[in-house]
C-alpha positions in Angstrom: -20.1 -22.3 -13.2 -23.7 -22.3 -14.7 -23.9 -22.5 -18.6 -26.6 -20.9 -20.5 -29.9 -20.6 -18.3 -30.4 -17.1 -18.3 -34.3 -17.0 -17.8 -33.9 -19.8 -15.4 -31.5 -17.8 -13.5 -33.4 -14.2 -13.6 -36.3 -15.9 -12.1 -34.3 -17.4 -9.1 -33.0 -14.4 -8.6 -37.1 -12.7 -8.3 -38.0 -16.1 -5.5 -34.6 -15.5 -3.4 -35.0 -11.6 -3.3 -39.1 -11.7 -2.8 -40.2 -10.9 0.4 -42.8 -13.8 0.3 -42.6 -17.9 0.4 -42.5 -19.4 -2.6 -43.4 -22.8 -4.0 -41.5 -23.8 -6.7 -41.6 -26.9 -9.1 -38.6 -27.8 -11.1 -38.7 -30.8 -13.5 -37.2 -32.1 -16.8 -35.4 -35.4 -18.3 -32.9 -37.1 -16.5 -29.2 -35.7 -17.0 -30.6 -32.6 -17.8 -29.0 -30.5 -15.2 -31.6 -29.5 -12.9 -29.9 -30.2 -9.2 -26.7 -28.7 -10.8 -28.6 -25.7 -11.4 -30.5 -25.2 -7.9 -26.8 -26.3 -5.9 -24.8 -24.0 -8.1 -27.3 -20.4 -7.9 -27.7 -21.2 -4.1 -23.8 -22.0 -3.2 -24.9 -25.2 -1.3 -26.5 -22.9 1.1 -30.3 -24.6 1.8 -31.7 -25.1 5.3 -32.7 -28.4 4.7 -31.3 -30.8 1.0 -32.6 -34.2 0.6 -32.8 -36.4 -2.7 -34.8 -39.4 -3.1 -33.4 -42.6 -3.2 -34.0 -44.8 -6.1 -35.9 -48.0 -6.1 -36.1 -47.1 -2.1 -39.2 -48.8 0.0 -41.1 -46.1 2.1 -38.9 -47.4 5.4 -35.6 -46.4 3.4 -36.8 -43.3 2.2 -38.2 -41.8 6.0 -34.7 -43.1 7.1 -32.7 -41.1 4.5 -34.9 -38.1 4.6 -33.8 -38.5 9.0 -30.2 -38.8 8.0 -31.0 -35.6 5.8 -32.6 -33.7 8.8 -30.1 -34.7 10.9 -27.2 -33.3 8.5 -29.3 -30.3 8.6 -28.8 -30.2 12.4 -31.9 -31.2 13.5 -31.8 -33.4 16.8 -34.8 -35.9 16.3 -36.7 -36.3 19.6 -38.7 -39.8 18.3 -38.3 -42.1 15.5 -40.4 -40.9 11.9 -42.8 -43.7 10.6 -44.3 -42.1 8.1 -44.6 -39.1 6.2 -46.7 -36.6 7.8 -44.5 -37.0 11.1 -41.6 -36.2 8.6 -43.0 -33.3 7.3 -43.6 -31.7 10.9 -39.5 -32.5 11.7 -38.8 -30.6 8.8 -41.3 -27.4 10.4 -39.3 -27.8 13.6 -36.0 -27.7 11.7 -37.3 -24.4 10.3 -38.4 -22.8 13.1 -35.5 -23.2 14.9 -33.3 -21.8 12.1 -31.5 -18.2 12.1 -31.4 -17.5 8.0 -33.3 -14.8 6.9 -34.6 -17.1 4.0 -35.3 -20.7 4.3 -34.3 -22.5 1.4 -35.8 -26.4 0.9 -34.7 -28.3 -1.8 -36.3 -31.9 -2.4 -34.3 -33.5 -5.6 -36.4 -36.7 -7.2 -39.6 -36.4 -4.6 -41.3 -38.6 -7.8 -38.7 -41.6 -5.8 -40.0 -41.0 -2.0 -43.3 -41.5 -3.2 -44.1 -45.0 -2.9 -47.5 -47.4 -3.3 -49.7 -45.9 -0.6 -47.1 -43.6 1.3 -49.4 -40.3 1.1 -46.1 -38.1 0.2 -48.6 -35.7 -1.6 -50.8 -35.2 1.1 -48.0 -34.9 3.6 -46.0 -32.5 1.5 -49.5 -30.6 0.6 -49.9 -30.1 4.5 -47.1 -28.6 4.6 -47.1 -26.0 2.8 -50.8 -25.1 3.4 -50.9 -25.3 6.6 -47.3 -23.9 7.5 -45.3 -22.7 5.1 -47.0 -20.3 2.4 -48.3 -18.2 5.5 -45.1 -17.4 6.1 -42.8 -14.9 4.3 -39.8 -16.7 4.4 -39.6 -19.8 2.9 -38.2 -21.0 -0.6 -39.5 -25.1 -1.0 -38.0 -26.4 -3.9 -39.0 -29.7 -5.2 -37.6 -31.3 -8.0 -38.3 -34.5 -10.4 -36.4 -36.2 -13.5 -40.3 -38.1 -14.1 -41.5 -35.3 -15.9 -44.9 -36.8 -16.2 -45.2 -37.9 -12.9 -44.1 -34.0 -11.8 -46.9 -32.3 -14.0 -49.7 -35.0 -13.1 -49.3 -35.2 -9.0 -47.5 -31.2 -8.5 -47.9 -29.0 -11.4 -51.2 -30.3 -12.2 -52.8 -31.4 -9.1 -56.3 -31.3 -8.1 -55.9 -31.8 -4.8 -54.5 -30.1 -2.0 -51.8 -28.6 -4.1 -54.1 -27.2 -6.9 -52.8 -23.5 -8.0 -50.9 -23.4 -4.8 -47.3 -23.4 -7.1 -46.0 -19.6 -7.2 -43.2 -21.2 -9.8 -42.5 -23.5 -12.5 -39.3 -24.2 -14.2 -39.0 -26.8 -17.0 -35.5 -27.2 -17.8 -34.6 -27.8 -21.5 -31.7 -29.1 -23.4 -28.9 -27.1 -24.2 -29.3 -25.7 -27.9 -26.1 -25.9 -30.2 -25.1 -22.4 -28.9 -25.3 -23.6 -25.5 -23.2 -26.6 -25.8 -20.2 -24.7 -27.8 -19.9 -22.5 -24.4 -19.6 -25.1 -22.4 -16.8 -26.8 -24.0 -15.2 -23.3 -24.3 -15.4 -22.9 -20.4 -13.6 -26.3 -20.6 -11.4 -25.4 -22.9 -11.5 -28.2 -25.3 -11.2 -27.5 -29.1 -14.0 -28.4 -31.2 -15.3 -26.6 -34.4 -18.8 -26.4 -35.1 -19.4 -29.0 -37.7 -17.7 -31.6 -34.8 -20.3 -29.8 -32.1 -23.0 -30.6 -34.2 -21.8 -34.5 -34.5 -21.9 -34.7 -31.1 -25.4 -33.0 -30.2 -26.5 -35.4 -33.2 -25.7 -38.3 -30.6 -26.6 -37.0 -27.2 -28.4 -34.0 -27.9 -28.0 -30.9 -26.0 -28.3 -32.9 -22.5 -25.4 -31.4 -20.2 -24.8 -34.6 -18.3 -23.4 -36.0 -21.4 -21.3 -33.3 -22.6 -19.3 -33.5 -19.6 -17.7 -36.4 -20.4 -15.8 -34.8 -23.3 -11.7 -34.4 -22.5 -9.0 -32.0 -23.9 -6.6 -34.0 -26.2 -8.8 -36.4 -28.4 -10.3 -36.3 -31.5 -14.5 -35.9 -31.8 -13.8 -39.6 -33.0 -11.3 -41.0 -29.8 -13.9 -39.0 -27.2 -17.3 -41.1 -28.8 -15.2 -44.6 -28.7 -13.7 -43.7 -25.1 -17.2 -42.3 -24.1 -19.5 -44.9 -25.8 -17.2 -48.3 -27.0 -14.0 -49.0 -25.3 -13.9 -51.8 -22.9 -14.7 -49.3 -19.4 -16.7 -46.7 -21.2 -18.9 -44.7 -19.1 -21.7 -44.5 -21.1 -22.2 -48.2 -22.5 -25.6 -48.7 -20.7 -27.0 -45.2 -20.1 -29.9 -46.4 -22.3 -31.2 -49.2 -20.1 -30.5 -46.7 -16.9 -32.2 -43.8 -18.8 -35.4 -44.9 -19.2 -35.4 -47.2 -16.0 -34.6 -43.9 -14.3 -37.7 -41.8 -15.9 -40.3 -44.7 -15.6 -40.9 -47.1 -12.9 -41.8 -49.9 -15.5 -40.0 -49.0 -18.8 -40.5 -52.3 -21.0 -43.8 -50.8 -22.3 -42.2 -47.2 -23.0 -39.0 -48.7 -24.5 -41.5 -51.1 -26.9 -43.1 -47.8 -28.3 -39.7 -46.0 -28.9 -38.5 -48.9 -30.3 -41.2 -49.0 -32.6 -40.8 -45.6 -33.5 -37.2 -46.1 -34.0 -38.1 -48.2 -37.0 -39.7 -45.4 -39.6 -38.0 -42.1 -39.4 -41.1 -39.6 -39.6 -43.3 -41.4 -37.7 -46.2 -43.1 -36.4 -49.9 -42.8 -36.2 -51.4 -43.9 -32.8 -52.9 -47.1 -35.0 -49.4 -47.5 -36.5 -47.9 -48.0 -33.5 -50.3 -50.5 -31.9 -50.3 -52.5 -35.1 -46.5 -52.6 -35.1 -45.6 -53.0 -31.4 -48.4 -55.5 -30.5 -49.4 -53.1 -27.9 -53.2 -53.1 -26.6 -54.8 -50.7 -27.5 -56.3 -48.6 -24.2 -56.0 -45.2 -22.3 -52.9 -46.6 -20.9 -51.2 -46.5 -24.1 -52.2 -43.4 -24.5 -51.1 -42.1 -21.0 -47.6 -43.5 -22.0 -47.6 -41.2 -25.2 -48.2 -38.2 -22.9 -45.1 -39.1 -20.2 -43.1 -39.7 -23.4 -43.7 -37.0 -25.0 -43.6 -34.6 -21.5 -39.8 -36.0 -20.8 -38.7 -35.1 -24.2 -38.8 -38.7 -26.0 -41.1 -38.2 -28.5 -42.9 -35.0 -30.2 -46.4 -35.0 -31.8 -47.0 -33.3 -34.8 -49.9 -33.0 -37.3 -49.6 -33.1 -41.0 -50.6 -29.6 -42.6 -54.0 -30.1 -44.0 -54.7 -33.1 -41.6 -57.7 -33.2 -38.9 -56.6 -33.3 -35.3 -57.0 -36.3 -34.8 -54.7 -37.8 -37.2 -51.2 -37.3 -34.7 -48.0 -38.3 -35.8 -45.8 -39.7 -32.9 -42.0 -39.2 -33.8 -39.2 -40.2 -32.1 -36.7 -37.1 -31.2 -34.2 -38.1 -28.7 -30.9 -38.3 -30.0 -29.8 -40.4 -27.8 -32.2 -43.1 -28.4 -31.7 -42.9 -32.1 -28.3 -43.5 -32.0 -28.8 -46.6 -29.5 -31.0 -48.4 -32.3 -28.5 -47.4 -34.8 -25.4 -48.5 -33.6 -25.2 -49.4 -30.1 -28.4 -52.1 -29.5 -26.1 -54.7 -31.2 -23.4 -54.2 -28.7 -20.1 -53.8 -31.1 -16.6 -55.3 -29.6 -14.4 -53.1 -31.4 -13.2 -50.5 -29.0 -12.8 -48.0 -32.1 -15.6 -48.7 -33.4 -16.7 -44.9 -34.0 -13.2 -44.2 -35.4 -13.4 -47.1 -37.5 -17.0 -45.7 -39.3 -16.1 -42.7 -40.4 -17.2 -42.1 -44.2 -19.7 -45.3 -44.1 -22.9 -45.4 -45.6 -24.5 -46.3 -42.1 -22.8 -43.5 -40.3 -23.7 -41.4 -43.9 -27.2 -42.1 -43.7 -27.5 -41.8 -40.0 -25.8 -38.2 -40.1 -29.1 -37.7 -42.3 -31.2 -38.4 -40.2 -29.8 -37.3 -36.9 -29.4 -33.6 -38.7 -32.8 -33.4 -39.6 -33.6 -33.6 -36.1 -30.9 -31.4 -34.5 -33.2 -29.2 -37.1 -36.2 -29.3 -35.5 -34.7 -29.0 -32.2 -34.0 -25.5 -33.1 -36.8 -24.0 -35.2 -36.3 -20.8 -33.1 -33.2 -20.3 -34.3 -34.4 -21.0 -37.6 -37.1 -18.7 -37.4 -34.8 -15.8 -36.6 -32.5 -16.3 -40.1 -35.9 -15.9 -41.7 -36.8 -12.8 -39.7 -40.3 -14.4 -38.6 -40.0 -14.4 -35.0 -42.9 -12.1 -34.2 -45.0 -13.6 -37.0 -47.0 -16.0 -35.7 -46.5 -19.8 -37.5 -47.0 -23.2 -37.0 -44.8 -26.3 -37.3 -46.5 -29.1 -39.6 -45.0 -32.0 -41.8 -46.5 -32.9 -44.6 -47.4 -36.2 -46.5 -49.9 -36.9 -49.2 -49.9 -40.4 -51.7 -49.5 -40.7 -55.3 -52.8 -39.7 -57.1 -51.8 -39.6 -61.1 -55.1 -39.0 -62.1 -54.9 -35.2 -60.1 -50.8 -34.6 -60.9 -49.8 -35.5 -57.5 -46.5 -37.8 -57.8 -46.8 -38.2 -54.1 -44.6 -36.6 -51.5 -43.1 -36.3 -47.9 -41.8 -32.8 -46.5 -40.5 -32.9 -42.9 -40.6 -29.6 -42.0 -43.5 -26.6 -43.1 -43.2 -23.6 -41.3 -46.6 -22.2 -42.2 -47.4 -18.5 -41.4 -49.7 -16.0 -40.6 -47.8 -13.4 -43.3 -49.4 -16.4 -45.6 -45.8 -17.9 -46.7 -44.7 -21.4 -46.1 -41.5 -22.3 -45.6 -40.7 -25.6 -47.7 -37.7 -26.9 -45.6 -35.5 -29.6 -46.9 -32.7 -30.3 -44.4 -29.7 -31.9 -46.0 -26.2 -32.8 -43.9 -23.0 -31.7 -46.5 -19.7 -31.5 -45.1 -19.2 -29.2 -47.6 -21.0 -26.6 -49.5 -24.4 -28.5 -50.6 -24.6 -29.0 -54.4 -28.7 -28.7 -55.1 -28.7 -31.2 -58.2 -31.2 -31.5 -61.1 -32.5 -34.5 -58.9 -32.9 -32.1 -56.0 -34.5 -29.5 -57.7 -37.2 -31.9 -59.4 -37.9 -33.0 -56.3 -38.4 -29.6 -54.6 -40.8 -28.9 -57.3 -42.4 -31.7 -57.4 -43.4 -31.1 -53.4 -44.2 -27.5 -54.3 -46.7 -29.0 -56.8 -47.7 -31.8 -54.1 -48.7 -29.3 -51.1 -50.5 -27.1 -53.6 -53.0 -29.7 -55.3 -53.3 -31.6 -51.9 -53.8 -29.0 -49.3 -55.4 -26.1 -51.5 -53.4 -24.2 -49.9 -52.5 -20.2 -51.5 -49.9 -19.2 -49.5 -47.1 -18.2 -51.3 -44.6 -21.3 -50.8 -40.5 -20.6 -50.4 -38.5 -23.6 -50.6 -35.6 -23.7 -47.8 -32.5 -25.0 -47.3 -31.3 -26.0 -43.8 -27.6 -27.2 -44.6 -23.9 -27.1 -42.6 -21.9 -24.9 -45.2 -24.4 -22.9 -47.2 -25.1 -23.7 -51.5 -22.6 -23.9 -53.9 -23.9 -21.5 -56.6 -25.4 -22.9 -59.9 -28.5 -22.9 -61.6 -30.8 -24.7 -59.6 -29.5 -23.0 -55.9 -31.1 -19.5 -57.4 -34.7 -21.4 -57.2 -33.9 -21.7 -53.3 -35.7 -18.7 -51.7 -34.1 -18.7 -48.2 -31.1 -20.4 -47.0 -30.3 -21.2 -43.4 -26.6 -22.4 -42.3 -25.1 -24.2 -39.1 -23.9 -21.3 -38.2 -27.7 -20.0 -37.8 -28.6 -22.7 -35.7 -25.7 -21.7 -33.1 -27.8 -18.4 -32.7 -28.3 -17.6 -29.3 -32.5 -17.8 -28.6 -33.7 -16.0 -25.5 
């Protein structure tokens, strides 16, 4: 049963009921559920399925993709040495077959292609010179390197240039997402315990799979994370190994990033990592940022130029947090509730399930066809002009010519805004104005779990958005 992924549904729908070939790219982070997608809306039912085998030499990949033809029922007449003479197996295999629409799906093509193996070029004759003039064939090709996807399919300047009738990027779950698929499963979590979960692993499916009926939030994350066999214990090293064929540079940068919260300029991170600075580093920004690792962001009021690099996947955050250092106790999670490192964390892990679903938080404002940019904002102390100095995470910043001030505080309760709070807020207010010169009218926000408890200081808050926004459903 397919969660969610209505628009990626009602577009397979259009290819498999078109009268035309199509050409279609599918591509996202590992685990994200992209194969489970294209198996589950096709029942299994492809002319021809192959995946790509990991680490595989171009001889092991020509001899999986023959086993593949061969489960497809294709009776091989001579051996396949490379991968143009593989290609032209598969147009036999299609010719001979009966269905009225051919369905090819190639999982992890961004593993067959190997140093010097001319997979683009065989997979770009292909479909130029056989199947797009033809009306009924569906070729599916799929890759968990996003970057690798974008630069040598989606992208291409070759053979392949504009010759894609479809795209599909396949994104996380969001928060709304991932509380119907538990309820398809039928265990019992509330939505403050959802959250804590998509504020370790996100809203990646793969992961929320390993969730079982009967355990606490607390007994799933030790089972799932801690205990002696759990399943999870070195995703990160697999993760990134999976996504990049030479991770130790890409883990370096998100490790460095791990280290300040909002942050880094490029010049940060090569003064911090030790990394040389070149167009290689900054080709490694881009994968990282297409898979989902990282976002880039500019401060409101700052050039272009000046981009912020900030780590965003869960996941990783919550490996530098708790799990790098490797913890014996099997209970570990269980044992940390109430801490001030799991406190502190919860933080910080909110903040970004936050920005992970600014859509959502555009429709509790009712803004979602104004147009407005995301920014951050950060300025330093300058006494002399009445600027204490200040950091805001999250502007929303709109054509209607109001900014949303957005402070994002975890509570597991109703959120108290204190005198502290309140000073603080004002003193932003005061910070953005002086700095930026802005005259937009400037709302300060609340993104919390439970809503304000009602004093004084809450009436200065102009909007208020709760958990139970961010579980709005965002088509």
């Amino acid at each position: 049963m397919i969660t969610g992924r209505q628009k990626e549904i009602e577009l397979l729908n259009t290819v498999l009921n078109d009268n035309r070939s199509h050409f279609l790219a599918v591509y996202g982070r590992r685990r994200i559920g992209k194969t489970f997608l294209i198996r589950e809306f096709f029942g299994g039912r492809f002319t021809f399925m192959h995946s790509g085998l990991f680490e595989g030499k171009l001889n092991d990949q020509l001899y999986a993709f023959s086993s593949s033809l061969k489960d497809a029922g294709y009776q091989q007449k001579k051996a396949i040495h490379n991968w143009l003479e593989a290609f032209d197996a598969l147009k036999e295999l299609v010719l001979e077959s009966k269905e009225h629409r051919k369905v090819i799906f190639i999982d992890e093509l961004s593993w067959m292609d190997t140093p010097k193996s001319k997979l683009i070029m065989a997979l770009e004759h292909f479909w130029n010179g056989f199947a797009s003039s033809r009306n009924d064939i569906i070729l599916i090709v799929c890759a968990s390197a996003t970057s690798w996807m974008l630069s040598n399919v989606v992208h291409n300047k070759g053979g392949l240039y504009n010759r894609l009738t479809e795209q599909l990027h396949i994104q996380s779950f969001s928060l709304k997402d991932c509380e119907d698929y538990i309820n398809n499963k039928n265990i019992a979590l509330n939505r403050e315990q959802i959250a804590q979960y998509y504020m370790i692993f996100g809203g990646v499916p793969f992961y929320w799979d390993f969730l079982q009926k009967g355990y606490s939030l607390q007994q799933n994350i030790d089972n799932i994370l801690f205990s002696r066999e759990a399943p999870l214990k070195n995703e990160f090293d697999y993760l990134y190994a999976s996504v990049f064929k030479k991770p130790q540079v890409y883990i370096r940068i998100v490790e460095t990033l791990a280290t300040k919260k909002v942050g880094m300029t490029r010049e940060e991170i090569i003064q911090r990592s030790g990394i040389i600075n070149s167009g290689d580093l900054s080709h490694k920004l881009e994968e990282l940022e297409s898979c989902g690792f990282i976002r880039v962001y500019y401060a409101f009021g700052m050039k272009k130029k000046n981009a912020v690099y900030q780590l965003i996947d869960s996941f990783t955050l919550f490996y530098y947090q708790f799990l790098k250092s490797r913890p014996t106790d099997e209970h570990f999670w269980s044992n940390q509730i109430n801490t001030p490192a799991v406190n502190t964390w919860a933080g910080l892990a909110f903040e970004r399930l936050c920005l992970l679903h600014i859509n959502q938080m555009k429709q509790k404002l009712g803004i979602t066809g104004i147009i407005s940019e995301v920014n951050s904002f950060y300025c330093q102390a300058d006494p002399d002009k009445g600027i204490t100095g200040s950091q805001i995470d999250l502007l929303i910043v709109r054509k209607d010519q109001v900014i949303n001030l957005c402070e994002m505080k975890y509570s597991s309760s109703e959120y108290t805004v204190t005198e502290k709070t309140d000073r603080s807020i004002r003193n932003k207010i005061n910070d953005l104005r002086i700095s930026s010169g802005t005259k937009y009218a400037i709302h300060p926000t609340i993104v919390t779990t439970y809503g304000l408890l009602p004093n004084s200081y809450s009436n200065n808050i102009q909007s208020v958005i709760t958990l139970d926004d961010l579980f709005r459903q965002h088509y």
